[in-house]
Phi, psi and omega in degrees: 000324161324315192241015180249294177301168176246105174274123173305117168344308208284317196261140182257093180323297178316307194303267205329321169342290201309348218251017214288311178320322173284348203267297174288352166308309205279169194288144175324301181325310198268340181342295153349287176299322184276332194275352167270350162297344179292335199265155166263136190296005190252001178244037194253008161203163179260133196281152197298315181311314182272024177261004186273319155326099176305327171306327200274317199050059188259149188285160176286344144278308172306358198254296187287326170290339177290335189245351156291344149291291174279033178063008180275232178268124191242000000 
């Protein structure tokens, strides 16, 4: 998750590392739960702008379809 997400600025990576042994104690439910409070929720969908971004891996239907939609090039 580390090197595919987008971690919120607010999370300190190192502290949670050091913490992993308390992370696999808790229960799935909450496992879950603390790692989507991790991500920043403002990079949960990729901007029109950026889909052409190689970093995004957005497929080549989805490409055509973003731009047949906001009108660009398709």
């Amino acid at each position: 998750m580390q090197d595919k997400a987008f971690i919120s600025y607010k999370v300190d990576i190192k502290t949670i590392n050091a913490s992993i042994d308390e992370f696999e104690k808790l229960p799935f439910k909450d496992q879950k739960r603390f790692l989507i409070e991790t991500l920043d929720k403002n990079m949960l969908y990729v901007p029109y702008s950026e889909i052409d971004d190689v970093d995004y891996s957005i497929s080549d239907e989805d490409k055509k379809l973003n731009h047949k939609f906001y009108g660009g090039k398709a």
